[in-house]
C-alpha positions in Angstrom: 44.5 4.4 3.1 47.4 2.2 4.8 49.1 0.2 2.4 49.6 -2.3 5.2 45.6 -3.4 4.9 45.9 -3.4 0.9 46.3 -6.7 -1.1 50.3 -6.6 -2.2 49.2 -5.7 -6.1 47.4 -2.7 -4.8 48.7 0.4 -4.6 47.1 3.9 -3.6 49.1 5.8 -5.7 47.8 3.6 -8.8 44.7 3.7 -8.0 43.9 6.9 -6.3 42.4 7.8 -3.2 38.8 7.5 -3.1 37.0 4.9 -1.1 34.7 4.7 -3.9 37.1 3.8 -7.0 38.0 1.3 -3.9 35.0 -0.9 -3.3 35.3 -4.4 -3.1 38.9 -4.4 -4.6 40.3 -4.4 -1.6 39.0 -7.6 -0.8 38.3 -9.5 -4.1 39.3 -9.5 -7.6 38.0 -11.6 -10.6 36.4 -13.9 -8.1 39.8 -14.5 -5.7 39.3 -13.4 -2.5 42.6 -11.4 -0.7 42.4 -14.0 2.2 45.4 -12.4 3.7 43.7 -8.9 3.2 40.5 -10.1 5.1 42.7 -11.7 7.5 44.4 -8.2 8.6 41.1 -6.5 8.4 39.7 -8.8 10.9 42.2 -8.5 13.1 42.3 -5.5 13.5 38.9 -5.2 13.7 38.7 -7.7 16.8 42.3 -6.1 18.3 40.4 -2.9 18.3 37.4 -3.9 20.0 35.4 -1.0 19.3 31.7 -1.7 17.6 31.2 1.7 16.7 34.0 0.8 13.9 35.0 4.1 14.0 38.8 3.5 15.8 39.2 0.4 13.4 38.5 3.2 10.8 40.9 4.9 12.0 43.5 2.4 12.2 42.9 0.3 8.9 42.4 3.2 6.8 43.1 6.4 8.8 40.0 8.3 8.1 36.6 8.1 8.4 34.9 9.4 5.9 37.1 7.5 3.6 36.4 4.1 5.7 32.5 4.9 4.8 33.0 5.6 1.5 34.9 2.2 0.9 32.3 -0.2 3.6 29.7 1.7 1.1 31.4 0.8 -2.0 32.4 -2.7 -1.0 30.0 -5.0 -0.8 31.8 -7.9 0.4 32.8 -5.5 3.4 29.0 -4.2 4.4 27.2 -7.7 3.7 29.6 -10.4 4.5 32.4 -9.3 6.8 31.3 -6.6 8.9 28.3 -8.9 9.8 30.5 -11.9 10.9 33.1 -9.6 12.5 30.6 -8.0 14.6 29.3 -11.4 15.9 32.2 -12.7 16.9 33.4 -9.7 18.9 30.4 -9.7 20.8 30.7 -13.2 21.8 34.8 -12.4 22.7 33.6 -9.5 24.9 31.3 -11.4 26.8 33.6 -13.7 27.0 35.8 -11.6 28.5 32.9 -9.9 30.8 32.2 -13.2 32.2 35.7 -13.7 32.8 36.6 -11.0 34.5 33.4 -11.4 36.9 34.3 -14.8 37.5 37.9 -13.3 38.8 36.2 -10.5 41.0 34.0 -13.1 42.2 36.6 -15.1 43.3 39.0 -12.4 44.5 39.4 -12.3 48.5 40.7 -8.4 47.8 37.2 -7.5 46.1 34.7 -5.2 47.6 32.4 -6.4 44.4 32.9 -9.7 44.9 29.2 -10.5 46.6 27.7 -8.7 43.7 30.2 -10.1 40.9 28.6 -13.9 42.6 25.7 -13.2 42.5 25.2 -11.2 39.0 27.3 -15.4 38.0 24.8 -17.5 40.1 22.0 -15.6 38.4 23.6 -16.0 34.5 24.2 -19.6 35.1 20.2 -20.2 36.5 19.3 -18.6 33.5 21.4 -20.7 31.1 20.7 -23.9 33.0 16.2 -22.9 32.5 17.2 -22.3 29.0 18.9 -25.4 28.2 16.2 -27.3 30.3 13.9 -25.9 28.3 15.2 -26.7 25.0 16.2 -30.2 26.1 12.4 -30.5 26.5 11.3 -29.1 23.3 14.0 -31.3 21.9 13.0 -34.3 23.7 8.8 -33.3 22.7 10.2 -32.8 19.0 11.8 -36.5 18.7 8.7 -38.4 20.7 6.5 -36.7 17.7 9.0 -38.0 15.4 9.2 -41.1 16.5 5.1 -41.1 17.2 4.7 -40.7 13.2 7.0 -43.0 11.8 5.0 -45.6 14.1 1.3 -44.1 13.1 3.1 -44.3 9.2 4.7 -48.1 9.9 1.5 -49.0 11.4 -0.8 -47.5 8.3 1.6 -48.9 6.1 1.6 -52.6 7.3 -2.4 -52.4 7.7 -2.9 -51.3 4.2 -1.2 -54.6 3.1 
């Protein structure tokens, strides 16, 4: 285990290696979250860029077998940051997808270009259907709304 990814009142050598006596120590004790422990991991984890976790495993604790012993031990690591972590690196690499398509596409050097405009034409149709058709549903949801507070307003001043 790097020392670098431990909380600063953890030590291996204390504590022996063993991603198992490890577990969610890593990450909390007695309730208090190692904030700047999380915030390394994280890091790391979206530096890395790799989903399979396995080079993060590598870098963060420097073997795998021992990262999978800890994730499985740890709690914390398996059902609340991995989850999170994941998410938001797959919203950073499209990000960057889109990104670099949007720079072929508008590169006069590129022999990809056409295909680079058209795969962003397409993606931006789709998005604009989608949000066309959720404005509608939206739009449907609120009439209804607003179509049974009148039917109740109405009920309510005929019953008196």
């Amino acid at each position: 285990m790097k020392e670098e990814y431990l909380p600063d009142n953890f030590s291996v050598g204390e504590t022996g290696v063993g991603g198992a006596r490890f577990g969610n120590k890593i990450f909390c004790e007695k309730g208090h979250y190692y904030k700047d422990v999380i915030a390394k991991w994280k890091k790391a984890f979206l530096d890395i860029e790799d989903t399979t976790e396995y080079k993060f495993a590598l870098e963060v604790v420097g073997d795998w077998e021992e990262y999978q012993k800890i994730k499985n031990n740890s709690k914390i690591l398996r059902q609340e940051l991995l989850p999170k972590w994941h998410a938001e690196l797959e919203v950073k690499l499209r990000s960057e997808a889109i990104a670099t398509m949007i720079t072929d596409a508008t590169s006069p050097e590129s022999k990809s270009a056409p295909s680079s405009a058209k795969w962003l034409e397409a993606k931006l149709s789709s998005l604009d259907k989608d949000r066309a058709k959720e404005d509608k549903e939206q739009a449907k949801d609120r009439d209804e709304g607003t179509l049974d507070n009148v039917t109740k307003l109405y009920d309510k001043i005929k019953s008196k």
